[in-house]
N, C-alpha and C positions, 0 to 999 in steps of 0.2 A: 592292645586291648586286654581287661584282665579275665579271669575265669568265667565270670556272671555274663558277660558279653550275649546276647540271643543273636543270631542271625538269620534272618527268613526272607527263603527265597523268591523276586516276584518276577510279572514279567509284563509288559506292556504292549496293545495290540492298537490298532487305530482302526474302527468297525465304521462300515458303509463306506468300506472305500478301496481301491484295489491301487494305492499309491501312501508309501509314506506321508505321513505329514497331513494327509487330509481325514476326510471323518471326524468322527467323535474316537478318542483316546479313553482306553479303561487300565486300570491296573488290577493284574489280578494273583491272586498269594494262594498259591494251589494246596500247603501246606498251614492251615492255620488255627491247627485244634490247640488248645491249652493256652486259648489270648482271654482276654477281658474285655468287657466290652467298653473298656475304656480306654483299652489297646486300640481297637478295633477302628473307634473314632480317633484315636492319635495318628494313628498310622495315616489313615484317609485326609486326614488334614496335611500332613507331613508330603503323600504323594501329590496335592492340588489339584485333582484331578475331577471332574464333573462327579464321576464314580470308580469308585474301590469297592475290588469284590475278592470276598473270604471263601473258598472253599472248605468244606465243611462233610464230614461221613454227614448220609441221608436219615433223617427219622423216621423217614417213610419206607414202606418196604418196595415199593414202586418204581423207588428216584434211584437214580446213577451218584447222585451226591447231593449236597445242600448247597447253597450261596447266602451269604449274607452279603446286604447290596449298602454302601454307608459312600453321600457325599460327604466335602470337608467338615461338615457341620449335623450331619443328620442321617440315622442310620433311615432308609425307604424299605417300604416291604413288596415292590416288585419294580422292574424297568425291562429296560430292550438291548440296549446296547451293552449294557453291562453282561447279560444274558448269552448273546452271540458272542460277545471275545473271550468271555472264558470257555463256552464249547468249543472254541477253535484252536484256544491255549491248550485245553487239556488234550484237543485230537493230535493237534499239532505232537506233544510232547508223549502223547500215543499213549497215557492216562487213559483214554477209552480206546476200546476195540475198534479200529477203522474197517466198514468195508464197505465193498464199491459196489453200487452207484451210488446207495445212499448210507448212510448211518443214522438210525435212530434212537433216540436217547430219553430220559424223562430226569427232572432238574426240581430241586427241592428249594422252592423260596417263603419268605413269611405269609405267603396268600395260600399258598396248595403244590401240587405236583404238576407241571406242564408239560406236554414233549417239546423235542428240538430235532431238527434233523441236519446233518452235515450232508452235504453234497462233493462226495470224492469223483475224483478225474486222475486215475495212472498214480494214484498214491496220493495226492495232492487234495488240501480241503479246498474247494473253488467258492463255495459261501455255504454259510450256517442262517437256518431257517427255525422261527420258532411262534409255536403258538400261544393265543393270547387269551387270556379269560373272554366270556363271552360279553358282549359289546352290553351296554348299559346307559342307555339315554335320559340323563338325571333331572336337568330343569333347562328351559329354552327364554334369556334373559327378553322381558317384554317391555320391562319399563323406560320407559324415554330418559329415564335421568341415568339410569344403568349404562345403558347402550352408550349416555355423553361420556359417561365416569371412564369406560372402557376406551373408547375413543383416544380419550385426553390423556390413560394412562399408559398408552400408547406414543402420545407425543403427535396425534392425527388430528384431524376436522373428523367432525362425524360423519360426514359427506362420503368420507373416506372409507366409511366402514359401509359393505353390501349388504346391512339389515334388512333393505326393503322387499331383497329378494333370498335371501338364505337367511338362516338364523342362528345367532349369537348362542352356543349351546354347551353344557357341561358334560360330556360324554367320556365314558372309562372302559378302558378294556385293562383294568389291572389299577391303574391311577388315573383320577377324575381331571380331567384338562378344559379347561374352556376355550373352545374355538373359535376364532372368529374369522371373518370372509371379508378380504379387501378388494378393492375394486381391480386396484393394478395393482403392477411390476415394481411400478415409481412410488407407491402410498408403503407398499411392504418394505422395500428400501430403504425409503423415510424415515421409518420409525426410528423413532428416542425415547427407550422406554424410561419410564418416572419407576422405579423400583416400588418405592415403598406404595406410590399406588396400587401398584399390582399386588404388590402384600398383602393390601387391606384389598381389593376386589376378588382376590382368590381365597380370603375368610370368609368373604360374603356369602360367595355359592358355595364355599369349600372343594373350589379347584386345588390342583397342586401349581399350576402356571397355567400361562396364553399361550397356546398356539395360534399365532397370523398366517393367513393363507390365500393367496390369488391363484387361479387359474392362469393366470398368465407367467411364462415363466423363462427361464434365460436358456433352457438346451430345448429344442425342439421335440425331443422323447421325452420330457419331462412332462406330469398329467399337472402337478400343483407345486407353485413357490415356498416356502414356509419359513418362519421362524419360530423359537418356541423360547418363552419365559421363565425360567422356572425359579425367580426371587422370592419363593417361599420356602424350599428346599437349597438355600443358598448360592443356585446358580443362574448368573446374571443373561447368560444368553448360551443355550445350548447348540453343538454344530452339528446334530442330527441324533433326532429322539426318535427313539423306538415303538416304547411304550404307547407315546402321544402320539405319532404315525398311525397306530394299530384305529384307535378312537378316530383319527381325522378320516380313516379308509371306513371305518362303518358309517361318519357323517356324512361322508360325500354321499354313499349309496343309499343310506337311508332317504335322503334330501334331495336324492335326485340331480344331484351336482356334475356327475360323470353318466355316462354311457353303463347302463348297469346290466348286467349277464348272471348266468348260473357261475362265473368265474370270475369276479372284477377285477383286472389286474390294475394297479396306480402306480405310478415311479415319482418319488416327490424326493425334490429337490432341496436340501437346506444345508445350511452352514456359512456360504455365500458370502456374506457379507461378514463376516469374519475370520476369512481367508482360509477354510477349513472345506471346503467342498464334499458334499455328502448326496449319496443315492440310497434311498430307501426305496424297497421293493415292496409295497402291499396288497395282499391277496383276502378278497373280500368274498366269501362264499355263502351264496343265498340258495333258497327252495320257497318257492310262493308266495313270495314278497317279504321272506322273513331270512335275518344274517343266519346261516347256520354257524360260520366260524372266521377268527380272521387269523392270517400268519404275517409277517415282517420278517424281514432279511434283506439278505446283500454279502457284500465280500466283505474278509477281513486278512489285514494283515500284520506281522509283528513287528516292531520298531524297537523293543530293547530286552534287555534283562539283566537281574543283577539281586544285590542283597538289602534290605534293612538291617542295621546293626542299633542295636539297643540294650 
């Protein structure tokens, strides 16, 4: 290699999951002041990865640090999972202060400052928890020709979609996702999504992807099925979203979907069907029929490390 050589270190974690190889995979470069944001999207495309995350000194005087959050194709200004494996890179690699029982932190992304908490055991992080902007219920799809479009761009019958009794809805805690409620196990499995439909239906309401979702589900502690879409932001099928989890736990409780309490807990299951298996842990916190807050989490663990040389 000659003198101009850069090398920057990263490391790679697989979040919602407590076993290599499952969950959602993030890469994250704990080192990466003095890139371009042309780097930044080189790089992210270079790793293929759902999401690539930049650590970054904080601009806030609040945050423990900054992220910048960039798929192959597009830098996002908040997510979940990208969120959770670098607070557990950085605890992991003791970048932040550990201490037990919890570790509290607050995280610098393009929307504002949020906290996170790491949950230590005997030295060890056992999952990182994080909260979500406050829940935001945007528009609830009513048009029959909608509901078909959506259906179809799915690769379903509309028969298949539970409109009649839940509703088709754009809801965001951080990034606007449109959820939809299938009947069954067998309809959510079905799916073959049409991309580009989903392209042009998540212009329409200005989702960023679909999240599909049954109540019926493959592990019996499982509360909800899920897949999630996100072919506007480049990726074709995500194996367990954060972000969009935080939104489907305010829709379920707002809509009456789940068993609702001053505590909601939800364990929603995704990844499944592309061999990625993923637990998402969602915490839905109301006072008088109103969300006061929602946090997402689960376990995470490290699968690699190594250099970029450029």
């Amino acid at each position: 290699m000659d003198s101009t050589t850069r090398y920057l270190p990263f490391y790679q974690a697989d979040v919602f999951t407590d076993v290599a190889f499952g969950g959602n995979p993030v890469a994250v470069f704990p080192q990466a002041i003095d890139l371009s944001n042309r780097e930044f999207q080189q790089i992210a495309r270079e790793m293929n990865l759902s999401e690539t995350v930049f650590v970054l000194p904080p601009s806030q005087s609040d945050a423990n640090f900054k992220l910048r959050i960039f798929t192959p194709t597009h830098e996002i200004p908040f997510a979940g999972h990208p969120v959770l494996g670098t607070c557990f890179v950085l605890g992991v690699r003791r970048e932040l202060a550990i201490e037990e029982p919890i570790t509290r932190i607050h995280y610098e992304c393009n929307i504002g400052v949020f906290p996170a908490e790491l949950y230590v055991l005997k030295g060890t992080i056992d999952r990182v928890v994080m909260s979500q902007p406050a829940p935001q219920f945007i528009e609830v799809v009513e048009k029959v020709e909608d509901q078909f479009d959506i259906a179809q761009s799915l690769g379903l019958k509309n028969a298949s979609v539970n409109h009649s009794q839940f509703p088709i809805e754009v809801v965001s805690t951080g990034l606007p996702v449109l959820i939809v409620p299938i009947r069954s196990l067998t309809a959510v499995k079905s799916i073959v999504p049409d991309h580009n439909a989903i392209i042009d239906i998540c212009e329409r309401f200005g989702a960023n992807g679909i999240m599909a979702y049954s109540t019926m589900t493959v592990d019996d502690a499982s509360t909800v099925h899920t897949r999630m879409f996100a072919s506007p932001i480049g990726i074709d099928e995500d194996p367990a979203t954060g972000s969009a989890s935080g939104a489907l736990g305010a829709y379920l409780v707002k809509n009456g979907v789940v068993e609702v309490g001053p505590t909601t807990e939800i364990i929603a299951e995704q990844g499944y069907e592309i061999d990625r298996p993923s637990r998402i842990i969602i915490q839905v916190f109301s006072d008088d029929d109103m969300i006061q807050a929602v946090k997402v989490g689960g376990q995470v663990v490290m699968v690699a490390e190594g250099k970029i040389m450029y």
